[in-house]
C-alpha positions in Angstrom: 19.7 -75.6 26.7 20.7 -74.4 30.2 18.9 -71.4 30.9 20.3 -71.3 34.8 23.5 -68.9 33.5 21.3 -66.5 31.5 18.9 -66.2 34.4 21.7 -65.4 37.0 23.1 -62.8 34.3 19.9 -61.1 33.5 19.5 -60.7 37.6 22.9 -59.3 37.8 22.9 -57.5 35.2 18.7 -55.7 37.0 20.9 -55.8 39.9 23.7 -53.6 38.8 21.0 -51.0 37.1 19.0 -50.9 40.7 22.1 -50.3 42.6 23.2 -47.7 39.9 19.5 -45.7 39.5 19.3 -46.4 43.3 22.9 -44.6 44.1 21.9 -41.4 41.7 18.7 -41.0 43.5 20.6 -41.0 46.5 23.1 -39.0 45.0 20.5 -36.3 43.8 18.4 -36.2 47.7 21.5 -35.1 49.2 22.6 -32.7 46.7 18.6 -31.3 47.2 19.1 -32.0 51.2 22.5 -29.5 50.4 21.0 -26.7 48.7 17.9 -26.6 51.1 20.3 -26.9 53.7 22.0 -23.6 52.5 19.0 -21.9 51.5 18.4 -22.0 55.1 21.5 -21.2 56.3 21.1 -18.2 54.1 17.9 -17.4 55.1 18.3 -17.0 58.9 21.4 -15.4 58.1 20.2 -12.3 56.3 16.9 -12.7 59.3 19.7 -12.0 61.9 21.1 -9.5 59.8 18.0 -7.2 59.3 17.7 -7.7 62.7 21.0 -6.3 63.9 20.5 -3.3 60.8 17.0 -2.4 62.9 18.8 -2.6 66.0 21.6 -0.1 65.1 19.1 1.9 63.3 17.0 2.8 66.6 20.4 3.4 68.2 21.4 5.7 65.7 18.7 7.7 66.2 18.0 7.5 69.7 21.4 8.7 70.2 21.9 11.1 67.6 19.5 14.0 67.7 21.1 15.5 64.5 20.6 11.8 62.5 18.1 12.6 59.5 14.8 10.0 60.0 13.9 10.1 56.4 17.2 8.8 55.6 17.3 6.0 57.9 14.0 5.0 57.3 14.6 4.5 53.7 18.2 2.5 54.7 15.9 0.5 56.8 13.6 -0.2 53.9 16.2 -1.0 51.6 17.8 -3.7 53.4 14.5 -4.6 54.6 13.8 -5.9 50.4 16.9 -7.0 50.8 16.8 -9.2 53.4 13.4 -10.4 52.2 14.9 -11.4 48.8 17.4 -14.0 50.1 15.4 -15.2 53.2 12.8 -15.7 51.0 15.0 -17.1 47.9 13.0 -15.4 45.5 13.7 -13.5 42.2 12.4 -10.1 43.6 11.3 -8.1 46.6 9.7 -4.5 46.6 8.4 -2.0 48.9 5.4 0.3 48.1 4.6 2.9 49.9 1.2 3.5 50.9 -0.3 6.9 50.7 -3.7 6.8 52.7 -5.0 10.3 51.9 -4.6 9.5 48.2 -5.2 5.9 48.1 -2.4 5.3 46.1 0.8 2.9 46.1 4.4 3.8 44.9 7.6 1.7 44.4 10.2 3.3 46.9 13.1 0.4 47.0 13.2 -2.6 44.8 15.6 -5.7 45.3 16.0 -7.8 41.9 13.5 -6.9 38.7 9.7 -6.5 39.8 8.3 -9.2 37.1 4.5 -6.5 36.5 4.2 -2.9 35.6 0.8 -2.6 37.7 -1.7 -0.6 35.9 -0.3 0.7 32.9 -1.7 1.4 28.8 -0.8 -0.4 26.3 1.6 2.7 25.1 3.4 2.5 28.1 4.0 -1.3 28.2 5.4 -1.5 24.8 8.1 1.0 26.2 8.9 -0.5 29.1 8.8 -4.1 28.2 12.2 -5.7 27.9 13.8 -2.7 29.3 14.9 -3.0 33.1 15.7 0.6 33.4 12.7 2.5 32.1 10.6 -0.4 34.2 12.0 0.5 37.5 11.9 4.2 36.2 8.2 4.0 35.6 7.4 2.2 38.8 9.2 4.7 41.3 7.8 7.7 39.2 4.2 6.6 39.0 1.8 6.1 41.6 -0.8 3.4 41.3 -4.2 3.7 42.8 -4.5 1.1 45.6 -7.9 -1.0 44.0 -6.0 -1.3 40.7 -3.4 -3.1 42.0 -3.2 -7.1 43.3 -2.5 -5.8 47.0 -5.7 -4.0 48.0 -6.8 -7.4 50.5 -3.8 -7.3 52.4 -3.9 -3.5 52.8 -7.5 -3.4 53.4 -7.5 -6.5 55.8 -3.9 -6.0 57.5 -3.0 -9.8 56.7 -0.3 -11.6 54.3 -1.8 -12.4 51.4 -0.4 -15.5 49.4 -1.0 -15.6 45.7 0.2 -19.1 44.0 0.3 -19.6 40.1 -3.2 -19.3 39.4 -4.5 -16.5 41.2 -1.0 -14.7 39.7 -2.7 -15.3 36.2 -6.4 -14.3 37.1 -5.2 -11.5 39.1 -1.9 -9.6 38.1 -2.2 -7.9 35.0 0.3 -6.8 32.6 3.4 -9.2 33.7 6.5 -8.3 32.0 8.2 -11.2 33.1 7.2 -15.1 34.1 5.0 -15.2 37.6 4.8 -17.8 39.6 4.2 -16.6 43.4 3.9 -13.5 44.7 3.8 -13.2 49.2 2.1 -9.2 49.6 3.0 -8.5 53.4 1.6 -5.0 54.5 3.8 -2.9 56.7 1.8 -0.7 59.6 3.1 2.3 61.6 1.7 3.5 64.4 -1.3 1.2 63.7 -1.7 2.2 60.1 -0.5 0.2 57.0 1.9 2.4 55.2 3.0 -0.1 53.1 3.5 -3.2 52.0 6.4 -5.6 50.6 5.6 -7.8 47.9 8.1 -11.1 47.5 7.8 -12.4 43.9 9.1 -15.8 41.9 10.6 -18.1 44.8 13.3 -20.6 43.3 13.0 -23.3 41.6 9.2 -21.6 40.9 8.3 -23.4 44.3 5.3 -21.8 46.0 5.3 -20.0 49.4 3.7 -22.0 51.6 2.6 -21.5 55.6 6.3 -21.0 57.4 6.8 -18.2 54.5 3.8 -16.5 55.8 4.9 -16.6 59.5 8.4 -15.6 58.6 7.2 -12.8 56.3 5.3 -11.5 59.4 7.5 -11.5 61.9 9.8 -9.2 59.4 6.9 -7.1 59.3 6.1 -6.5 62.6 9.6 -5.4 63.5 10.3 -3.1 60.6 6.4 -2.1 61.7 7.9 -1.9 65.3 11.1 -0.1 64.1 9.1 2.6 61.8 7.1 3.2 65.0 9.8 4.1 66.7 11.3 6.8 64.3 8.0 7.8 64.2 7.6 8.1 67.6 10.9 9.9 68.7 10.5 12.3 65.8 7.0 13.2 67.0 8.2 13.7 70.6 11.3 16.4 69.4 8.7 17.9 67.6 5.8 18.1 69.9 7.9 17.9 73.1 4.9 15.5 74.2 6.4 12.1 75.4 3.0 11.3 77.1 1.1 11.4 74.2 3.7 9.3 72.1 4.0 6.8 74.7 0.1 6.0 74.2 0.8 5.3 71.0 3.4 3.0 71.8 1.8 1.2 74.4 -1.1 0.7 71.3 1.0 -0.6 69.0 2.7 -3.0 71.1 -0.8 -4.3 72.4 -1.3 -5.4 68.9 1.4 -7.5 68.6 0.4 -9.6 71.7 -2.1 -12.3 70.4 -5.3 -13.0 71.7 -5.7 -14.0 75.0 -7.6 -16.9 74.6 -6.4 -20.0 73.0 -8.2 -23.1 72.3 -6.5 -26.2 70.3 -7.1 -30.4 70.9 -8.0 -30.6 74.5 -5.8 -27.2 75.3 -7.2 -24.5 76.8 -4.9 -21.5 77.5 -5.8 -18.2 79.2 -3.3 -15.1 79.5 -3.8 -11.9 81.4 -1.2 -9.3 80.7 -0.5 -5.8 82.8 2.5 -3.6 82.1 4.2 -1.2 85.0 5.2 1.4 83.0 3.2 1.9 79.0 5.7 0.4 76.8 6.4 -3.3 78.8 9.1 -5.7 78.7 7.2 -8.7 79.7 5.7 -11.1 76.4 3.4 -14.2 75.8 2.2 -16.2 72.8 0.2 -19.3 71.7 2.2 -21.2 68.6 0.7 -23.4 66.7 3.7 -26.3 66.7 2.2 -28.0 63.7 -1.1 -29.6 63.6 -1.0 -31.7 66.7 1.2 -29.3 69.3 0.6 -26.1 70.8 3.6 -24.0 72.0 2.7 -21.9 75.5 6.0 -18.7 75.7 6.2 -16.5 78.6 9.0 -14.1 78.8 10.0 -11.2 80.6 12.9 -8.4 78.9 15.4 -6.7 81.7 14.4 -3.2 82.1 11.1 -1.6 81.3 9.7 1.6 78.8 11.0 1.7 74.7 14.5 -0.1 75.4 12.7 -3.7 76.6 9.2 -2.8 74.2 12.1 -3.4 71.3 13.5 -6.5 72.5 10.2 -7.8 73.2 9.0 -7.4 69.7 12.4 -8.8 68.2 11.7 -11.6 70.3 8.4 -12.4 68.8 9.5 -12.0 65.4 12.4 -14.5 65.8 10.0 -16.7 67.7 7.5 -16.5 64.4 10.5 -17.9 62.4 12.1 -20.7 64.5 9.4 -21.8 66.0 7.7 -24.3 63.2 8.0 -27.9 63.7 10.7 -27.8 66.4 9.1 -29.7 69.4 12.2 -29.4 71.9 11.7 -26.3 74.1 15.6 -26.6 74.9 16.2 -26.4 71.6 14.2 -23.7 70.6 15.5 -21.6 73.3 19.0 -22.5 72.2 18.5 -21.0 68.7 16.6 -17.9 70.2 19.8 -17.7 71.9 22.1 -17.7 69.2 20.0 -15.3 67.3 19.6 -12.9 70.4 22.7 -12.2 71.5 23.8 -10.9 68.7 20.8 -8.2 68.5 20.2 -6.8 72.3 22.7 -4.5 73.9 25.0 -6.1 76.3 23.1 -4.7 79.5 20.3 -6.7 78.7 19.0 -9.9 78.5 15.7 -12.0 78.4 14.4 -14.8 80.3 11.9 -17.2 79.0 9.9 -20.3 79.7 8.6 -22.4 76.9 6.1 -25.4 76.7 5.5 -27.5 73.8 1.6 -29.5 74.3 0.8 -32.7 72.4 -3.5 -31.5 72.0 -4.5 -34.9 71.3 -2.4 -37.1 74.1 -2.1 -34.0 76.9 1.9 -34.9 76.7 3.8 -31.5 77.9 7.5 -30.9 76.8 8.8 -27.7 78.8 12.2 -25.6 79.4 13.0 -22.9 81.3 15.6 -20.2 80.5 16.4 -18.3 83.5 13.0 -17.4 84.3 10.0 -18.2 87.2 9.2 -22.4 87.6 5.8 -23.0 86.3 3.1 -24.2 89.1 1.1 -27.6 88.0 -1.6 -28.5 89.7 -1.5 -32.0 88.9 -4.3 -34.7 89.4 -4.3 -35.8 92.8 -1.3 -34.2 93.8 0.0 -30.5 95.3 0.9 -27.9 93.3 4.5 -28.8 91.4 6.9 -26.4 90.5 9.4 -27.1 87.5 13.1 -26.4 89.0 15.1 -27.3 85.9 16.3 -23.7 85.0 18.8 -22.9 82.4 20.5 -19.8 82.2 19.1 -16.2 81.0 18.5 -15.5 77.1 21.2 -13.4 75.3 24.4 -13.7 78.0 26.4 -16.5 77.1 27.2 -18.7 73.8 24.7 -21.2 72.9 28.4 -23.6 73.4 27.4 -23.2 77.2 24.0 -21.6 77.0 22.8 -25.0 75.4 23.8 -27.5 78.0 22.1 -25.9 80.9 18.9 -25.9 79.1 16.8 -29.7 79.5 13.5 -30.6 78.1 11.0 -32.1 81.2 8.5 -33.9 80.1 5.3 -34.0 82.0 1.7 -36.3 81.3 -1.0 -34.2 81.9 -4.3 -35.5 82.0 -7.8 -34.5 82.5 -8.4 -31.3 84.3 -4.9 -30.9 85.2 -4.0 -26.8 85.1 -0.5 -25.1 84.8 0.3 -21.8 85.6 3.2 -19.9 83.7 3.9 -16.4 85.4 6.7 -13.5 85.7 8.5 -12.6 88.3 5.7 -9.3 88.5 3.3 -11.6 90.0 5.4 -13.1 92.5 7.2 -9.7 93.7 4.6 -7.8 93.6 4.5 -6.1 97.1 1.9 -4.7 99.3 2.1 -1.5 101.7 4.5 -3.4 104.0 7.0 -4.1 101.4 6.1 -7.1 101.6 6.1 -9.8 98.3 3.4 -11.4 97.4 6.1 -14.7 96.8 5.0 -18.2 94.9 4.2 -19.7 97.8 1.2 -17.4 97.8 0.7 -18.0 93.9 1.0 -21.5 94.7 -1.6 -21.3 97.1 -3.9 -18.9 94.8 -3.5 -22.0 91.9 -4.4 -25.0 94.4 -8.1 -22.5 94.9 -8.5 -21.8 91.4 -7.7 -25.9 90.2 -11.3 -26.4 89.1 -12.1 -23.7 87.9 -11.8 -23.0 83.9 -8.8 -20.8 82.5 -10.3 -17.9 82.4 -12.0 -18.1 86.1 -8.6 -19.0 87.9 -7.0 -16.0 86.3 -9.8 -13.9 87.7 -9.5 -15.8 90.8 -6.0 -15.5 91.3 -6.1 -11.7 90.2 -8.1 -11.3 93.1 -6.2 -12.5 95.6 -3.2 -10.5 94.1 -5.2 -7.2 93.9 -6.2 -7.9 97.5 -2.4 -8.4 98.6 -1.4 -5.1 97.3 -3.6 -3.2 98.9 -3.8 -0.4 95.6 -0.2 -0.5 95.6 1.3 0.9 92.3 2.9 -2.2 90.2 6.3 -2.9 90.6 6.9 -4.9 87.4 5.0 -5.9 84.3 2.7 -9.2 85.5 2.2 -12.1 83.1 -0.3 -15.1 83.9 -1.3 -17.4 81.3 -3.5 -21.2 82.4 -3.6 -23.7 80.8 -5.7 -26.6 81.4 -6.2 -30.2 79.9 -10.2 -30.7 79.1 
């Protein structure tokens, strides 16, 4: 008997099934490629719009002295669940308020069906349960004492707290519906939490993970920035005190600068920051790229005071969600763009220079958007300046914004330091009227080469200090080293 035939049909015939389980696999990656896709699309989408709703918010009331703050505070907080429901694809978002005298939390807006009734008897529950109305009734009508609740850590430590499957079963009593992640993100004004927003049951019961946690704050800290604000032009028509309420401002926005020391791989960064006026326009930040890359920002907002304070912090916040796992500089700035320019008034605009470092291999990606050349002082070599500069942030369409932005890529090695500055530093002028210029700067860096971060910015400080001669500051000034150990 020939068995050749049967052989050859038997392959075919595998053959056939491979290339028919192989094409439905394929088939069902790109339909899950699609819908994450979307859920994206979605995502940034409703960002941007919560953005532009704080944006037209603090014009409102900045412009309108008759506007009612209670009622555009809770507007705010509305879309704010809102906005957190679909960027975060999740089943629910609500927003407790926090009342600190009385150490208690109540519901105040709700987006989709809150899936636990808090602390509640067992009277109660059997009313409630199964009954959407009376729920949402008894949670906006009933205030829970903060150390019954699953939100006490992020209240009491000021961080977002992540709760996956299990630690929803150990420690969320009395669910009413299926829980399978909950994302507790407190909410501060004028350096106080007054409440937090707690993101429950993301899709396909997937669990929130690290980019949901940076996303989640950057909402945060510009509702946080935005409640501030109210807060802070309702004091001063009260209390005709500016002065007092620009402290405050200034305090708050301190906070949302990060340290300024940061140490990753063979990275270490330095920043000193010094506004002109309280509330400043100028902005830095370490982000951590991913595992392997550090991200070095410095950016300077036109105009000074509240106005550029704003921008700065919607800045950060955008930067806190687009900055994960993107290790093009040009391309980050391009999205920053897109997202940007439809947030800031017209008049303004923000320049920016952005540096993405490999910490293991010292490899340095960099883009500049309309904003001061860096200064490397490079082994063996002068001090370099980076003259690739794209336009300004927030002008133009990212259709021509885009192609004037280009990544250079530098190999820094072993004791090699860069400088990234704002244009404070440079024109910073003395009792002649004289600028203190980058060729100065340049000069200050070639002294300071050897030293460690935090010694060249003393150093170079120095030098500046002595230049102006006690002259008042002209601009906000930004410095920030970094060097390759």
């Amino acid at each position: 008997m020939n068995l050749l035939p049967i052989a050859i049909s038997v392959l075919l015939a595998f053959l056939f099934v491979f290339a028919l389980v192989k094409a439905a696999r394929s088939k069902r990656l790109a339909r899950k490629a699609e819908k994450h896709a979307a859920r994206v699309k979605e995502a940034e989408e409703s960002l941007v719009n919560l953005f532009g709703h704080v944006s037209q918010t603090v014009r409102t009331y900045y412009e309108d002295k008759n506007v009612n703050s209670g009622e555009l505070k809770a507007a705010l907080l509305s879309h704010f669940t809102l906005s957190a429901q679909k960027s975060f694809a999740s089943g629910c978002a609500a927003y407790f308020a926090y009342d600190r005298e009385q150490g208690t939390l109540r519901l105040s807006e709700c987006s989709g069906l809150f899936p636990s009734c808090l602390d509640i008897s067992e009277e109660k529950l059997k009313l409630v349960a199964g009954n959407d109305a009376k729920l949402q009734e008894y949670l906006k009508n009933t205030s829970f004492p903060l150390h019954l609740t699953p939100f006490a850590a992020a209240v009491d430590q000021k961080r977002v707290v992540v709760f996956g499957k299990n630690e929803c079963e150990e420690r969320v009593r009395y669910k009413v519906y299926a829980l399978w992640g909950m994302l507790i993100v407190p909410v501060r004004s004028q350096g106080a939490v007054t409440g937090v927003l707690v993101i429950a049951n993301k899709a396909h019961k997937a669990a929130y993970d690290s980019e949901d946690v940076e996303l989640a704050r950057g909402m945060s800290e510009i509702v946080s920035w935005t409640l501030n604000y109210l807060a802070m032009i309702e004091g001063v028509r009260e209390k005709a005190s500016v002065d007092s309420q620009l402290e405050t401002a200034a305090s708050i926005q301190s906070h949302l600068l990060p340290k300024s020391r940061a140490q990753m791989g063979i990275v270490e960064a330095e920043a000193f920051y010094k506004t002109a006026y309280r509330v400043g326009g100028d902005y830095f930040d370490f982000i951590e790229v991913d595992e392997d890359h550090l991200g070095i920002l410095v950016a300077d907002v036109s105009g000074k005071g509240i106005p550029a304070g704003l921008v700065m912090a919607s800045t950060r916040a955008l930067m806190s969600a687009l900055s994960k796992h993107v290790l093009s500089p040009s391309k980050l700035l391009t999205d920053l763009n897109t997202h940007l320019i439809q947030l800031i008034p017209e008049e303004m605009f923000v320049t920016a220079s952005y540096a993405v470092i490999n910490t293991k291999t010292g490899e340095m990606l960099c883009a500049e958007a309309g904003h001061e050349p860096f200064l490397a002082a490079l082994s063996g070599q002068p001090v370099v300046t980076c003259e690739n500069r794209g336009m300004v942030l927030s002008i133009l369409d990212s259709e021509i914004f885009g192609p004037s932005l280009k990544d250079t890529a530098y190999q820094l090695q072993k004791g090699d330091m860069v400088l990234f500055y704002t244009d404070g530093a440079v024109e910073a002028l003395n009792r002649k009227k004289e600028e203190f210029t980058r060729e100065r700067l340049s000069v200050a860096l070639e002294n300071a080469r050897n030293l460690s971060p935090y010694e060249a910015l003393q150093s170079i400080q120095g030098r500046l200090a002595k230049f102006t001669e006690g002259e008042p500051p002209y601009d906000d000034v930004t410095l920030v080293a970094v060097k390759i150990n």
